[in-house]
N, C-alpha and C positions, 0 to 999 in steps of 0.2 A: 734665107728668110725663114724663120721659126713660125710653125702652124698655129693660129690662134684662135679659130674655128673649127669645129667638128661637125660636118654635117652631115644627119643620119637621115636617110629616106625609106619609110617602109610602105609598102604601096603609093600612094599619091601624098602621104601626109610628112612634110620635114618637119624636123625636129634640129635645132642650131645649137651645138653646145660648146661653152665657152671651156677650149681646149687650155686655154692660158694658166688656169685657175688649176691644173694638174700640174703643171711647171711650177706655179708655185709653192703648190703643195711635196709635190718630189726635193725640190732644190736642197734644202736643206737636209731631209734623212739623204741624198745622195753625199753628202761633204759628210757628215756623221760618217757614213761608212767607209768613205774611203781615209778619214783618219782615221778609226776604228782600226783598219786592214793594214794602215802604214805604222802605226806603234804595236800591232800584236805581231806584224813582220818582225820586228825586232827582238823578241823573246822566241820566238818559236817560226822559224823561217820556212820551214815545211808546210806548215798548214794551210791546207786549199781553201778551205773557207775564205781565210783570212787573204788568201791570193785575193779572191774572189769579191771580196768586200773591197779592195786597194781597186781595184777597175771599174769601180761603181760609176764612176762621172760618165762612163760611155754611155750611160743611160739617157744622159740628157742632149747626150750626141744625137742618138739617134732621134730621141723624141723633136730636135731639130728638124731633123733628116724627114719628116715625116710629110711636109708641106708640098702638096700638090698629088701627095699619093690618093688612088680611087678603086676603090674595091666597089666592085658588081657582082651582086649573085641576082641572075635571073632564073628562076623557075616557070612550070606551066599554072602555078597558082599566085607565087609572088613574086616580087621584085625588091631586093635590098640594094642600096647604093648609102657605104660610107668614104666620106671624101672629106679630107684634112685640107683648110683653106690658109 
């Protein structure tokens, strides 16, 4: 299940942000690039970039992958907690 809330905690104050709306601002330059990567593969097979641009979709693997994750920095002054819902 894909994350569609970001909720950021700094001291006692949340803050909910609508993680979705980066999905669908990513989607598309991710399929751009890995066309991009899979026709310039075909002229010049070497090129890392272009490696590099052809694996682009994993991006939105991960940004899947992201749902449930919770990052905690406590200090002796503050307290962050980001946590993908």
């Amino acid at each position: 299940m894909p994350a569609c809330i970001l909720l950021l905690r700094i001291r006692n104050f949340n803050i909910p942000l609508p993680w979705f709306i980066v999905w669908i601002i990513l989607s598309p330059f991710v399929f751009l690039g890995w066309l991009a990567g899979s026709v310039a593969l075909i002229f010049d097979p070497d090129s890392y970039p272009m490696m590099v641009a052809r694996e682009s979709w994993r991006i939105l693997v991960l940004l899947a992958g992201l749902h449930g994750t919770e990052v905690r920095v406590n200090s002796k002054k503050e307290s962050i907690l980001i946590k993908f819902i």
